[in-house]
C-alpha positions as CSV (number, residue, x, y, z in Angstrom):
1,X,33.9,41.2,47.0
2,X,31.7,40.7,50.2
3,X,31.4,37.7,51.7
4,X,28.0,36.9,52.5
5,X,27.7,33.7,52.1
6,X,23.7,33.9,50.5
7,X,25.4,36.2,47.7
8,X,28.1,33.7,47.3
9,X,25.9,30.7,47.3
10,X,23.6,32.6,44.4
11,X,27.0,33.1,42.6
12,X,27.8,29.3,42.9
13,X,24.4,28.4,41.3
14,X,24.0,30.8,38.9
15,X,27.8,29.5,37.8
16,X,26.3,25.8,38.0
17,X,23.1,26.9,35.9
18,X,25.4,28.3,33.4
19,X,27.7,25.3,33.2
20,X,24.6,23.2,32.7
21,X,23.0,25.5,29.8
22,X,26.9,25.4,27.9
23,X,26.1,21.6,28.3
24,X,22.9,21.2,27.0
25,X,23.8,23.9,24.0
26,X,26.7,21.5,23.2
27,X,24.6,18.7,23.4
28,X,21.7,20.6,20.7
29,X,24.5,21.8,18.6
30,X,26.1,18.1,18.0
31,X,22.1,16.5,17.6
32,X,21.3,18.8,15.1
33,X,24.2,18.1,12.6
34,X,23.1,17.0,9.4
35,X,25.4,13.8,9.5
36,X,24.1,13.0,12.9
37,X,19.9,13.6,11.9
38,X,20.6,11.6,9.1
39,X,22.6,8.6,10.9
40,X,19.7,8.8,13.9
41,X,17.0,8.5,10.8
42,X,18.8,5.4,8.8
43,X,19.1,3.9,12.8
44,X,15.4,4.2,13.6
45,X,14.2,2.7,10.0
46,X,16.5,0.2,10.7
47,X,15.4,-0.6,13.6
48,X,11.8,-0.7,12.4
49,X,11.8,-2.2,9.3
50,X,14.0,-5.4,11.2
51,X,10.8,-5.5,13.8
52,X,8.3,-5.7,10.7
53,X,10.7,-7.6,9.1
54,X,10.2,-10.3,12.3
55,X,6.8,-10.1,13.1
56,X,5.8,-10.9,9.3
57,X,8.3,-13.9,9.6
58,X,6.6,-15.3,12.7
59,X,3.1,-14.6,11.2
60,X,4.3,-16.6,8.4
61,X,5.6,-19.6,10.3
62,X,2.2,-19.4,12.7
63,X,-0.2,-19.4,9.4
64,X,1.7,-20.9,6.4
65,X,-1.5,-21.2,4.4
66,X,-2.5,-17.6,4.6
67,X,0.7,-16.1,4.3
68,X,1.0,-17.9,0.8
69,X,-2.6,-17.1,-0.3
70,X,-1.5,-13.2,0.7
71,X,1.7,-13.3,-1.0
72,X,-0.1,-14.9,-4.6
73,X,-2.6,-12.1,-4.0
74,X,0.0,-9.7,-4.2
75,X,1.4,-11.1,-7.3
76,X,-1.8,-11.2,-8.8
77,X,-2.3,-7.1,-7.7
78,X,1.5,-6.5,-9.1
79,X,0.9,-8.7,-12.7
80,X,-2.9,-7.4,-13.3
81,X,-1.7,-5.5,-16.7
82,X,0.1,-8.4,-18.0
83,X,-2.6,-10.9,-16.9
84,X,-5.3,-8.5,-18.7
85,X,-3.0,-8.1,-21.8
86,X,-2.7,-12.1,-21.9
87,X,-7.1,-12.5,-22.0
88,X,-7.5,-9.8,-23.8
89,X,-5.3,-11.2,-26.8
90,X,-6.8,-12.8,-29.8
91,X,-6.2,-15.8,-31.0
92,X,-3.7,-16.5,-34.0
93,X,-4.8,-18.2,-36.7
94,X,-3.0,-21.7,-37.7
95,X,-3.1,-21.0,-41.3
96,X,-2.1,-18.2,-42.9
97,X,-3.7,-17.7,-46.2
98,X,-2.8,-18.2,-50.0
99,X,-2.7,-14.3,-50.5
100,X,-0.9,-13.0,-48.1
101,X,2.6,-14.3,-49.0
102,X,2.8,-17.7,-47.3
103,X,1.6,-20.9,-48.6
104,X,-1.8,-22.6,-46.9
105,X,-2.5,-26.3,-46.0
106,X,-3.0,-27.7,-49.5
107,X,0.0,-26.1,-51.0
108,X,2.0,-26.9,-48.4
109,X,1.4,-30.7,-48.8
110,X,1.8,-30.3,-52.3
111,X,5.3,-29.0,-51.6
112,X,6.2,-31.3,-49.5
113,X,5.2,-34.3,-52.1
114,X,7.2,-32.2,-54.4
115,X,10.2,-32.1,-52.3
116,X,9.8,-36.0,-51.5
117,X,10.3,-37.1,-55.1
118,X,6.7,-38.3,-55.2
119,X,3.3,-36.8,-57.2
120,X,1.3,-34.7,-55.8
């Protein structure tokens, strides 16, 4: 081995640069493992969604009046095919009639004279 003390000073960095490059591989190799992508993703949505989460609370508190007129629009958005099935409906009729198997106003008071001991 010679002992200039340049070549040995190279030596010492490239070992150094090599230590550093095992480190950094390490470091790649443990980021990218599926358990650890997935626990950095559910962290960062976490994070996220508890920030939107806060911000729509205190734009809530701030305008009370809005956030309520928002949130029954949204309803309104989310229940438009019931809503539209509720209008379009027609109406039932209150008396069903003589021929189709139930008994209409007349015969029903005649019925219930009948039932009451008393003439029709």
């Amino acid at each position: 081995m010679s002992s200039n003390p340049d070549l040995i000073a190279a030596q010492a960095r490239v070992e150094a640069a090599r230590a550093r490059l095992t480190g950094t591989l390490s470091e790649v190799q443990t980021r990218l493992k599926p358990g650890n992508l997935a626990q950095n993703a559910m962290d960062s949505a976490t994070t996220t969604l508890t920030t939107a989460a806060q911000r729509g609370a205190d734009a809530a508190r701030a305008r009370p009046y809005a956030a309520a007129g928002v949130a029954g629009g949204v309803v309104l958005f989310l229940a438009r095919g019931w809503i539209g099935k509720l209008l379009r409906r027609k109406p039932r009729q209150n008396a069903t009639p003589a021929g189709a198997g139930g008994l209409n106003d007349e015969e029903t008071a005649t019925a219930y004279a009948v039932r009451k001991g008393q003439q029709p």
